[in-house]
N, CA, C and O of each residue as an XYZ file, in Angstrom:
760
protein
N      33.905     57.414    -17.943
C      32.904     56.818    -18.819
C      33.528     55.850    -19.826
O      32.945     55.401    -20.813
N      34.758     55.590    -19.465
C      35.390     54.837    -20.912
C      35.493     53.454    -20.082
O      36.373     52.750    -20.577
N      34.869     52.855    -18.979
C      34.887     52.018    -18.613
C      34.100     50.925    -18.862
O      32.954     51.116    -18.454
N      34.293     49.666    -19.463
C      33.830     48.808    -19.790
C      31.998     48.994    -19.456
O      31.735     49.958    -18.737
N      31.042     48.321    -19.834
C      29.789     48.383    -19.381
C      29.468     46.979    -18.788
O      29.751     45.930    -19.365
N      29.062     47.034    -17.994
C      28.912     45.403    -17.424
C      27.489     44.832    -17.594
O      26.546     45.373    -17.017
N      27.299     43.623    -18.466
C      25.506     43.541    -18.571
C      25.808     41.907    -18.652
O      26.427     41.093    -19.336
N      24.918     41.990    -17.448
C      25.469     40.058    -17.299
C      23.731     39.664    -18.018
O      22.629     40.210    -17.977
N      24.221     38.609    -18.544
C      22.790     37.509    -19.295
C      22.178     36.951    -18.331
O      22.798     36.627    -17.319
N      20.865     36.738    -18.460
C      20.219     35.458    -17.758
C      19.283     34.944    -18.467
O      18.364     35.533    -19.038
N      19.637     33.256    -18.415
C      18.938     32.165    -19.410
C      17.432     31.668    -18.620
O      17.249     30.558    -18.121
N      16.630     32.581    -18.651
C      15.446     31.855    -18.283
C      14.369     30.897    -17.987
O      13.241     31.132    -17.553
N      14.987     29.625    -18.341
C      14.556     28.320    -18.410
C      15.193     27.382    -17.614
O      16.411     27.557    -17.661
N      14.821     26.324    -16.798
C      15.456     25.325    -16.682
C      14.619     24.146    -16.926
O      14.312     23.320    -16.066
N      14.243     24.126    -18.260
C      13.449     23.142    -18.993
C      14.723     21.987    -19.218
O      15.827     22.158    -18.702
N      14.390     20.795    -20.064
C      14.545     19.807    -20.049
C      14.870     20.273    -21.679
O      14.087     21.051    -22.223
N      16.162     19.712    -22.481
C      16.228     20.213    -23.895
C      16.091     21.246    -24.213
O      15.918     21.276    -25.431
N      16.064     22.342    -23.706
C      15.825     23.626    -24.202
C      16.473     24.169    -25.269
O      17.693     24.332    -25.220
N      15.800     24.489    -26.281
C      16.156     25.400    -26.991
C      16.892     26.748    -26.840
O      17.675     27.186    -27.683
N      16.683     27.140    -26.104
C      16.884     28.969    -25.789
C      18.218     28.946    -25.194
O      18.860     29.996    -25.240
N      18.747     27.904    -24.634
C      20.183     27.680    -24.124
C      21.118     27.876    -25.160
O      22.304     27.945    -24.838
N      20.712     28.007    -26.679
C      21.161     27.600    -27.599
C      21.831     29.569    -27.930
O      22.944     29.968    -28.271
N      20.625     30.281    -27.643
C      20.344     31.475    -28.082
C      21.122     32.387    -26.972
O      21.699     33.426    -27.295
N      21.086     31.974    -25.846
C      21.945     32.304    -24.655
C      23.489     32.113    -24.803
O      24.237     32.915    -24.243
N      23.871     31.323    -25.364
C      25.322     31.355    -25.394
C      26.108     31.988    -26.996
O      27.196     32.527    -27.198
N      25.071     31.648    -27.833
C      25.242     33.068    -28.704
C      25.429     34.160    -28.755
O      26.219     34.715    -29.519
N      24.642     34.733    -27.842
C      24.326     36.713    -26.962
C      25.653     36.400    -25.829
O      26.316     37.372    -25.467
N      25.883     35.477    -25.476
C      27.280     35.545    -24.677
C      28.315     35.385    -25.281
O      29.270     36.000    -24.806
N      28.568     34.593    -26.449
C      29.798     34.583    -27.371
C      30.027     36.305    -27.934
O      31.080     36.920    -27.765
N      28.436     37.042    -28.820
C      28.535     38.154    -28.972
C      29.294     39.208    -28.273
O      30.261     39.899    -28.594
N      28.511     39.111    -27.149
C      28.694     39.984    -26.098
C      30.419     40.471    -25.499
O      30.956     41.519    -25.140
N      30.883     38.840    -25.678
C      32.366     39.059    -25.201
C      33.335     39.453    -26.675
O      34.526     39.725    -26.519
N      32.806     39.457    -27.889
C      33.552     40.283    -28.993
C      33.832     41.330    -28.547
O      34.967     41.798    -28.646
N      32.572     42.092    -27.789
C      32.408     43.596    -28.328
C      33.592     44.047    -26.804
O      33.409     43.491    -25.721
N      34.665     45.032    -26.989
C      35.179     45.396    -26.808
C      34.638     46.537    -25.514
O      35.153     46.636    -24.400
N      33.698     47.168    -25.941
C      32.694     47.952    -24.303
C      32.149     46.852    -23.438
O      31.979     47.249    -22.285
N      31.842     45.678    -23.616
C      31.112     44.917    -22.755
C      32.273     44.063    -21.987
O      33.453     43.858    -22.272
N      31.511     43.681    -20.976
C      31.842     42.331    -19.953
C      30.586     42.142    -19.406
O      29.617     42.810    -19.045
N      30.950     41.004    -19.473
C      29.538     40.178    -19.717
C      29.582     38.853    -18.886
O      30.538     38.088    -19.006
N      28.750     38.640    -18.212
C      28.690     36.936    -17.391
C      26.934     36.268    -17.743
O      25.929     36.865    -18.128
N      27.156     34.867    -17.422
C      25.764     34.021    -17.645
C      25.717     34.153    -16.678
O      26.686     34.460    -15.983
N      23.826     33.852    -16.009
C      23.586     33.204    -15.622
C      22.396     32.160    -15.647
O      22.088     32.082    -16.836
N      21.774     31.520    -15.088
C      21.071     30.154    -15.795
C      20.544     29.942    -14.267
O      21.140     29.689    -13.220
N      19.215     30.147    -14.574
C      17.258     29.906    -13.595
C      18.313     28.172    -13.169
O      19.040     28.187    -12.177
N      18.246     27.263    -13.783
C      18.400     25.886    -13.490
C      19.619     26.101    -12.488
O      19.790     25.090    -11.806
N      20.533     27.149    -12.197
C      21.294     27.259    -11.175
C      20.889     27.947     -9.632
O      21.731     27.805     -8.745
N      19.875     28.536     -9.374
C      19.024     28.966     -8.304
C      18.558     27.895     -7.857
O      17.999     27.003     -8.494
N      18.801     27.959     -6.617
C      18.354     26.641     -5.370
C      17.536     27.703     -4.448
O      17.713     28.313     -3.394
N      16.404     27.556     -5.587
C      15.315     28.559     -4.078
C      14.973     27.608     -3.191
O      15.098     26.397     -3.371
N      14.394     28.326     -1.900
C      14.300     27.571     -0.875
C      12.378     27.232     -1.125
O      11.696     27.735     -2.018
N      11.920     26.325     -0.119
C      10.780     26.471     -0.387
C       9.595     26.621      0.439
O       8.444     26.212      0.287
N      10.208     27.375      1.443
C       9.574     27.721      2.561
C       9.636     29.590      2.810
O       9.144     30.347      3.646
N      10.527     29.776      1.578
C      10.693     31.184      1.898
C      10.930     32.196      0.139
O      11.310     31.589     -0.863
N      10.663     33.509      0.112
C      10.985     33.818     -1.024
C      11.023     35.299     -1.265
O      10.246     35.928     -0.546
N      11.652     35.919     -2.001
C      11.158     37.327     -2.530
C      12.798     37.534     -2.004
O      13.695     36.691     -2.027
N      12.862     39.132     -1.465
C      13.954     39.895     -1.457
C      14.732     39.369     -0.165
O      15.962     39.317     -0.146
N      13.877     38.956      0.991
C      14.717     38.380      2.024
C      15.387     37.153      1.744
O      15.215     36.234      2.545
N      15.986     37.005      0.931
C      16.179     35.881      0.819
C      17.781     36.379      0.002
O      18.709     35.571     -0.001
N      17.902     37.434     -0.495
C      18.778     37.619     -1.629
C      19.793     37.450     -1.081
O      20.675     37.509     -1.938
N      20.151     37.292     -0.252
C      21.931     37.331      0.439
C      22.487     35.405      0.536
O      23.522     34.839      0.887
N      21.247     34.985      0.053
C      21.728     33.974     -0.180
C      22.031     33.048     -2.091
O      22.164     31.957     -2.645
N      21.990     34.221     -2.274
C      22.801     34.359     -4.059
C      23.551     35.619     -3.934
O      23.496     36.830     -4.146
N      23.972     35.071     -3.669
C      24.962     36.411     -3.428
C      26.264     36.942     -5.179
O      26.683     38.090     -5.331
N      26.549     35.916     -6.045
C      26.858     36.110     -6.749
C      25.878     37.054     -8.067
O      26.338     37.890     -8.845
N      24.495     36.589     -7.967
C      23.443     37.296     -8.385
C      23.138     39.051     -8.373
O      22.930     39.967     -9.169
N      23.261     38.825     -7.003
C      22.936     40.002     -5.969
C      24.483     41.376     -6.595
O      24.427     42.441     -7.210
N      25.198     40.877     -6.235
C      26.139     41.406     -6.424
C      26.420     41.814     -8.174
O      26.580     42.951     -8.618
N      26.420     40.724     -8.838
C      26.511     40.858    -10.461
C      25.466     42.380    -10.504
O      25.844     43.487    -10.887
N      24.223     42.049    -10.039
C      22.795     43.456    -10.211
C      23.503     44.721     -9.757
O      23.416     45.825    -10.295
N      24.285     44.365     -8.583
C      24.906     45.753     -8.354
C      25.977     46.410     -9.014
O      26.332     47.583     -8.901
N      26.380     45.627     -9.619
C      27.720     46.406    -10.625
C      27.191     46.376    -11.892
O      27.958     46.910    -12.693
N      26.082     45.921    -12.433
C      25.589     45.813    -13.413
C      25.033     47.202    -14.111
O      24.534     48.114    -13.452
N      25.173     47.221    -15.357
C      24.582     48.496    -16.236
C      23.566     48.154    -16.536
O      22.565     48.786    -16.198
N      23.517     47.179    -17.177
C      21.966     46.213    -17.963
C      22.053     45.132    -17.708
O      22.790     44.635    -16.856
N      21.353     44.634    -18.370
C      20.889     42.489    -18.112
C      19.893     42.364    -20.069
O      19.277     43.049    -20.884
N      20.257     41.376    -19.890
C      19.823     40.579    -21.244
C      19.412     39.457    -20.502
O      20.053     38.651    -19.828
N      17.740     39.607    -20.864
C      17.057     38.630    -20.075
C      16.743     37.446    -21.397
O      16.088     37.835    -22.365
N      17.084     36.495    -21.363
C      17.036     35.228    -22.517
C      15.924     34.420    -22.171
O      16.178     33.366    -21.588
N      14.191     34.834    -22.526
C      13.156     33.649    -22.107
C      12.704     33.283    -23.307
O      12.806     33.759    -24.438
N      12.094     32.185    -22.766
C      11.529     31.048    -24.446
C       9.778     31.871    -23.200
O       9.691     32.227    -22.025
N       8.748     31.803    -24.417
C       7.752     32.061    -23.849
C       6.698     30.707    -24.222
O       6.401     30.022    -25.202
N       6.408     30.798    -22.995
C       5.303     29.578    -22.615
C       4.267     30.129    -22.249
O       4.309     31.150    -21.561
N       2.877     29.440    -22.720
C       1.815     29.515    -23.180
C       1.257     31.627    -22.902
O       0.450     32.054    -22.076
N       2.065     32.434    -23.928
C       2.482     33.850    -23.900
C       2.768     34.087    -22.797
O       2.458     35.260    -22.590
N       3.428     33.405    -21.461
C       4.210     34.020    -20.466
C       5.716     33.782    -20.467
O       6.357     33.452    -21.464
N       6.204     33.980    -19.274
C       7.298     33.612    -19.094
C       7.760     32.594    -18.151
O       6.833     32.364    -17.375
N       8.602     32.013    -17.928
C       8.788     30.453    -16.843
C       8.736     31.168    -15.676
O       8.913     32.386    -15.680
N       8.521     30.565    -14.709
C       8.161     30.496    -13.415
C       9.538     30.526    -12.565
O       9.409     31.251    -11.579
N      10.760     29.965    -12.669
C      11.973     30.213    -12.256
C      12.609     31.827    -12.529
O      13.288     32.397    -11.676
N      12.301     32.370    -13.712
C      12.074     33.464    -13.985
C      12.407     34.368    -12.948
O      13.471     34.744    -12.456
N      10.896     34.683    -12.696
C      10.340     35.492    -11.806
C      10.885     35.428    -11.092
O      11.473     36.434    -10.695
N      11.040     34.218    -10.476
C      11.529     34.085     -9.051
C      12.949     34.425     -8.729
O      13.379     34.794     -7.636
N      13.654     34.236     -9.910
C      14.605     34.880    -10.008
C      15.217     36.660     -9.942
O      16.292     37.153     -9.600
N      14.185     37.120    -10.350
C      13.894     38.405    -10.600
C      13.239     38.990     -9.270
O      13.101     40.208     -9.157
N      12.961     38.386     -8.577
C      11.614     38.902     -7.656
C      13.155     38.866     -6.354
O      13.025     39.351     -5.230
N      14.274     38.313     -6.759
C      14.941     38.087     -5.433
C      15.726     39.714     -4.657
O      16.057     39.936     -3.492
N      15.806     40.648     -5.970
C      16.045     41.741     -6.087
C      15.266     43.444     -6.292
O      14.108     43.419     -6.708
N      15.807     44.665     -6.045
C      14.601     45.226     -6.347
C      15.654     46.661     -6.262
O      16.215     46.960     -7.316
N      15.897     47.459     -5.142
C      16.386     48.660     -5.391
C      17.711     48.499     -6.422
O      18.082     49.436     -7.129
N      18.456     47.017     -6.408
C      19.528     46.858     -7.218
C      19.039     47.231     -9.041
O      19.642     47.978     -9.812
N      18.317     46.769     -9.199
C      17.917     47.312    -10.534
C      17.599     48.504    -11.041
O      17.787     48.846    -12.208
N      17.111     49.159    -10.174
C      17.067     51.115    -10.389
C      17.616     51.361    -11.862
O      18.774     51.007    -12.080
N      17.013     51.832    -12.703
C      17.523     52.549    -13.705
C      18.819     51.853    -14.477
O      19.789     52.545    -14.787
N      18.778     50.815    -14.685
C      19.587     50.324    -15.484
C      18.960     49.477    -16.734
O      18.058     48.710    -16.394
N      19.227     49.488    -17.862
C      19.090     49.064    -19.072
C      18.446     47.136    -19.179
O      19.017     46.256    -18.535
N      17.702     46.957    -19.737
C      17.628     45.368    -19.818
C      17.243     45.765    -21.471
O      16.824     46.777    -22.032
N      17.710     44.098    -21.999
C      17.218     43.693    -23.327
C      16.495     42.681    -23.232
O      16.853     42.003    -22.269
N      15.718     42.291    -23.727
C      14.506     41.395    -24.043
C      14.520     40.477    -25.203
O      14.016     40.837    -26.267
N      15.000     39.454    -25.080
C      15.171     38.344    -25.931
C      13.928     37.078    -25.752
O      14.087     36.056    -25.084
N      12.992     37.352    -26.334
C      12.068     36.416    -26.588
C      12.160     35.002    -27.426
O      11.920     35.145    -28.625
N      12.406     33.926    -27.086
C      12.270     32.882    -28.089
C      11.474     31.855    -28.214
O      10.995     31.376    -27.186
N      11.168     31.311    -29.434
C       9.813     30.636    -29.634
C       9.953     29.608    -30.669
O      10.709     29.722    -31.633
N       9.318     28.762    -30.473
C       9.384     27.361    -31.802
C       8.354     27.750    -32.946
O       8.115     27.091    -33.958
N       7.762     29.041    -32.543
C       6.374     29.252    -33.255
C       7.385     30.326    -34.351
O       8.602     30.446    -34.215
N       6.417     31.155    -35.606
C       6.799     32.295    -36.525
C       6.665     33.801    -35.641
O       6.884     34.953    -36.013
N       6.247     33.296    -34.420
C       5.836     34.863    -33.473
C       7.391     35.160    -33.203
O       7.862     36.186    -33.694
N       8.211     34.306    -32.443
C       9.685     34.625    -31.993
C       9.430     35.246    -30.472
O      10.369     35.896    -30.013
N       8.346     35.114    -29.727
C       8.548     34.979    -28.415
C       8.041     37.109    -28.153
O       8.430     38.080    -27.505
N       7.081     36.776    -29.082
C       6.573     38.379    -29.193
C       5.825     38.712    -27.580
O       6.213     39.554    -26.770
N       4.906     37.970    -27.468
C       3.592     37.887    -26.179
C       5.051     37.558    -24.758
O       5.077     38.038    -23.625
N       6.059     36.621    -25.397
C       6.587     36.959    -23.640
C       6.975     38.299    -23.366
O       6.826     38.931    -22.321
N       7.507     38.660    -24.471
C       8.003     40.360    -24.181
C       7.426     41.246    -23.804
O       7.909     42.158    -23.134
N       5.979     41.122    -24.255
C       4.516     42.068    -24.275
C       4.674     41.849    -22.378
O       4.524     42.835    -21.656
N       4.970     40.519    -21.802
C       3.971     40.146    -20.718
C       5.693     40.670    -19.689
O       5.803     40.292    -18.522
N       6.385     41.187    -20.097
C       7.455     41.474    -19.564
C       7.515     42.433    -19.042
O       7.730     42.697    -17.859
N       7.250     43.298    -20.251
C       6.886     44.740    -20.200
C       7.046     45.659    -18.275
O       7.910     46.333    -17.714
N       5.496     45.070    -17.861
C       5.222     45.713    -16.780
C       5.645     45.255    -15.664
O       5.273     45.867    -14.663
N       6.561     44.027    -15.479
C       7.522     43.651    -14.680
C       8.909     44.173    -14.885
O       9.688     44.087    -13.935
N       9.207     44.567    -15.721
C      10.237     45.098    -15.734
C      10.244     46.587    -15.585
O      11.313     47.172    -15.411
N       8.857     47.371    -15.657
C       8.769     48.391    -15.273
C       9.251     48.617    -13.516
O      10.050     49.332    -12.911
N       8.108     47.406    -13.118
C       7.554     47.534    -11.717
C       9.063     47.257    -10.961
O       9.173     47.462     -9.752
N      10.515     46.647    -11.993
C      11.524     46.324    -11.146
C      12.710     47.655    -11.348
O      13.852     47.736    -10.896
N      11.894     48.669    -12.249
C      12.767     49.825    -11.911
C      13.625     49.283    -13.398
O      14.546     50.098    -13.434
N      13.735     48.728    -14.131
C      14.830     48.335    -15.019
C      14.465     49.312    -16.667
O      13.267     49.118    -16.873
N      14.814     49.861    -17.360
C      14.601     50.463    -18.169
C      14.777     49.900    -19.405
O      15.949     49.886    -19.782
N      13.875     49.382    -20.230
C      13.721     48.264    -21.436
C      14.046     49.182    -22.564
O      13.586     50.321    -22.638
N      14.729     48.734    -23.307
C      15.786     48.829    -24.562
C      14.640     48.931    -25.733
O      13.855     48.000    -25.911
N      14.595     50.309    -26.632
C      13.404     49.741    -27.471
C      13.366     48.541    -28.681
O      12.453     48.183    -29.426
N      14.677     48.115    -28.547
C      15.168     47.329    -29.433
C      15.207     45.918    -28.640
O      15.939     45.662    -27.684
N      14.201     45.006    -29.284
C      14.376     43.950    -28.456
C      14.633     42.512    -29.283
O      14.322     42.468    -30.473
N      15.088     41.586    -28.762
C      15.219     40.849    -30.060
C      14.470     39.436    -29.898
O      14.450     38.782    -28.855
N      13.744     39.015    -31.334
C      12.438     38.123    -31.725
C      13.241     36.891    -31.677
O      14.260     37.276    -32.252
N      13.459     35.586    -31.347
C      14.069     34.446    -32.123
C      13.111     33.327    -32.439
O      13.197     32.287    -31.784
N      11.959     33.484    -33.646
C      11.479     32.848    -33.874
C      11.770     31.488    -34.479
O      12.792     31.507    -35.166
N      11.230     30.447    -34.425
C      11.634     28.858    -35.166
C      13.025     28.560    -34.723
O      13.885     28.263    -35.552
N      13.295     28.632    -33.369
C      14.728     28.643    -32.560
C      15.498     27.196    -33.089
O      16.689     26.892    -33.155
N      13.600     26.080    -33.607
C      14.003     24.801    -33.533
C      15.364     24.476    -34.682
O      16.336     23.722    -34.622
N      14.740     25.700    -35.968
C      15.727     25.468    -37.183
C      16.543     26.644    -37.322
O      16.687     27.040    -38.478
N      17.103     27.284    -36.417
C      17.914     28.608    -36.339
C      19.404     27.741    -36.005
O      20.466     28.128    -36.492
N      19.310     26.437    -35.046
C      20.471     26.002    -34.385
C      21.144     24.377    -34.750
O      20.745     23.373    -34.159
N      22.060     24.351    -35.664
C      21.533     22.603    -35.563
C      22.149     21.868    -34.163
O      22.511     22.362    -33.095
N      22.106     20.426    -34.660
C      22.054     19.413    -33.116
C      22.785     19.848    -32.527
O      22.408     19.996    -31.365
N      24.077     20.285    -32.789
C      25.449     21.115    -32.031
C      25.406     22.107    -31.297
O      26.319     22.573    -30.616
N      24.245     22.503    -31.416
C      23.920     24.062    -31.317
C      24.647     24.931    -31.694
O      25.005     25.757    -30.854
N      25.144     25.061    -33.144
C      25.834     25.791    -34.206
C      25.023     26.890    -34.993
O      24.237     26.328    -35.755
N      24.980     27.625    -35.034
C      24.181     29.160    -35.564
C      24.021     28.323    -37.341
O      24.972     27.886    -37.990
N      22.496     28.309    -37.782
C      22.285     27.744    -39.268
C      22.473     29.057    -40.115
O      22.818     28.861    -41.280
N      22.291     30.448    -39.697
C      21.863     31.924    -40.572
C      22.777     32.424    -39.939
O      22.409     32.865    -38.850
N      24.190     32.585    -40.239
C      25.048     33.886    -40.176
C      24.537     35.169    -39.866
O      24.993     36.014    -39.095
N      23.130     35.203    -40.855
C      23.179     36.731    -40.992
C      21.994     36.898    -39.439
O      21.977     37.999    -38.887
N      21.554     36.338    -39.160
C      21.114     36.252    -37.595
C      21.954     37.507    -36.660
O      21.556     38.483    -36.024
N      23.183     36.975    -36.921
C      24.001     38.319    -36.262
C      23.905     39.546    -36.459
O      24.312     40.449    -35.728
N      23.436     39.614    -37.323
C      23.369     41.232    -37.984
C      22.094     41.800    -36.699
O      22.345     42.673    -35.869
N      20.860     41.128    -36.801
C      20.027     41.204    -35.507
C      20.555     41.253    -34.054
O      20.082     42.028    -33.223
N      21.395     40.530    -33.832
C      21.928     40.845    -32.488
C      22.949     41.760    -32.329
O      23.226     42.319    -31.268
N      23.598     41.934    -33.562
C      24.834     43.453    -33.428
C      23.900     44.818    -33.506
O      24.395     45.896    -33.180
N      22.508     44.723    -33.959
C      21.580     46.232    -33.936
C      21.210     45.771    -32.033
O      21.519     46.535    -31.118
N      20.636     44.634    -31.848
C      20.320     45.008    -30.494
C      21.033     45.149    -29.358
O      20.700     45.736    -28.329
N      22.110     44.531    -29.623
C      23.670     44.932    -28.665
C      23.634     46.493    -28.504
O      23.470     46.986    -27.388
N      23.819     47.428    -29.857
C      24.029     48.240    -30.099
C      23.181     48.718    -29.092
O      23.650     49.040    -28.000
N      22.292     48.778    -29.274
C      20.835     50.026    -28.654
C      21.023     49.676    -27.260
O      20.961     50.560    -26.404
N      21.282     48.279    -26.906
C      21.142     47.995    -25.140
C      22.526     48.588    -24.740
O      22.668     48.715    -23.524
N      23.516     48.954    -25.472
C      24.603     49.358    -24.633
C      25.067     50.569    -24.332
O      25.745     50.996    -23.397
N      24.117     51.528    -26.215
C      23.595     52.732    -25.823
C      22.923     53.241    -24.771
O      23.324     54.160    -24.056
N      21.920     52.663    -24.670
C      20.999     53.179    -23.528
C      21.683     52.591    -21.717
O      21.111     52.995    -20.705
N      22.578     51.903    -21.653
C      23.072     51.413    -20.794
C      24.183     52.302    -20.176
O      24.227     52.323    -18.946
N      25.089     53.042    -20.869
C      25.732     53.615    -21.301
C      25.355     55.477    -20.928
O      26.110     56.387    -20.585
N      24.149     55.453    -21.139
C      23.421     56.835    -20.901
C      22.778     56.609    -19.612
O      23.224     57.168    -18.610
N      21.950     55.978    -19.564
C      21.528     55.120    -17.825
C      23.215     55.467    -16.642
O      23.307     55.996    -15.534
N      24.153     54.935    -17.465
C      24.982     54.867    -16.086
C      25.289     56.654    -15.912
O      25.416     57.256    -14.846
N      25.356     57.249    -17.345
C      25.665     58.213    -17.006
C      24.351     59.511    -16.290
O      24.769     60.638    -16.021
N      23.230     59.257    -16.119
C      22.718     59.239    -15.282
C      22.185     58.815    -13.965
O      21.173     59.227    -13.397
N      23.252     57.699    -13.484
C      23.004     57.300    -12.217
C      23.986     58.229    -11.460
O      23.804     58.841    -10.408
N      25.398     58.161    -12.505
C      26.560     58.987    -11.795
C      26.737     60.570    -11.691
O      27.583     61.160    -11.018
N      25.714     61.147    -12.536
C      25.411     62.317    -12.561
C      24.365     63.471    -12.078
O      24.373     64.701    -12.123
N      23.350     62.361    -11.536
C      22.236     62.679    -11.206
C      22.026     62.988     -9.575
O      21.818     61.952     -8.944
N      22.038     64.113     -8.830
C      21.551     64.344     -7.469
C      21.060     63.604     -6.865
O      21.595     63.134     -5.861
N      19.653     63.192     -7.363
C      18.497     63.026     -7.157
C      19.223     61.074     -6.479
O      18.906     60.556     -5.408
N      20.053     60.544     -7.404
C      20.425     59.563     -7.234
C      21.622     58.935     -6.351
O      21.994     57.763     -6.291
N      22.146     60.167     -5.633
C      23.093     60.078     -4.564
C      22.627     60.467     -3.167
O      23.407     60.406     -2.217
């Protein structure tokens, strides 16, 4: 159990200027401080779905994806929410997999240009992330007004911002952490 926890990111957007790219490599700078984690990106704008075909038959052709889910403890899912959903690359991203996710930990990073902080994508997350077997962190994190959180550099404006992502690190790596030790302990799961 003293083995690193592995919870790779994924940046949910492959918008044009995005903001949330900003917020994604933050939770990945974090992530690689902390001494229990290893941690990898990945980024919707890098999936070359096909477009004649889709869902789980298809997964052996991301195979870096596929594989990351299987050694994976958790995932830190990074979406900006659009009109209260989530992007459409997303899903599709998500939809490419399914017994790989079993009981492992996700965090929920909502972000938004609005004072909500990307509340309604999380809400609309919820039961997809049920339905993918993934076990949601009750600690999830808001990044509201992303526009003035980052300047042009995409340089962190509020230091103390971190303090928010070192409580939700915390809880996703807890529960990630207890997850593995019920995958490896559990009958029912061998």
């Amino acid at each position: 159990m003293n083995e690193k926890l592995f919870i790779p990111i994924i940046l949910a957007t492959n918008k044009k200027d995005r903001k949330t790219e900003n917020v994604a490599k933050l939770l990945l700078e974090e992530m690689e401080e902390r001494k229990g984690i290893e941690t990898m990106l990945f980024d919707v704008k890098d999936f070359k779905f096909p477009q004649d075909n889709y869902g789980q038959s298809i997964k052996d052709q991301f195979p870096e994806w596929r594989d990351a889910i299987v050694k994976a403890d958790g995932l830190v899912i990074v979406t900006p929410e659009y009109n209260h959903g989530y992007p459409g690359p997303l899903k599709s991203a998500l939809d490419l997999l399914l017994p790989e996710y079993k009981h492992k930990a996700v965090g929920l990073v909502g972000v938004s240009m609005s004072p909500w902080g990307g509340t309604r994508v999380i809400e609309n997350l919820l039961p997809v992330m049920r339905e993918l077997g993934l076990v949601t962190s009750s600690a999830s994190l808001n990044v509201p007004r992303v526009q003035e959180l980052f300047d042009e550099q995409g340089n962190l404006n509020d230091e103390a911002y971190k303090e928010r992502i070192s409580s939700f690190l915390d809880e996703l790596a807890w529960m990630a952490q207890a997850l593995r030790w019920g995958r490896e302990n559990n009958k029912s799961e061998k």
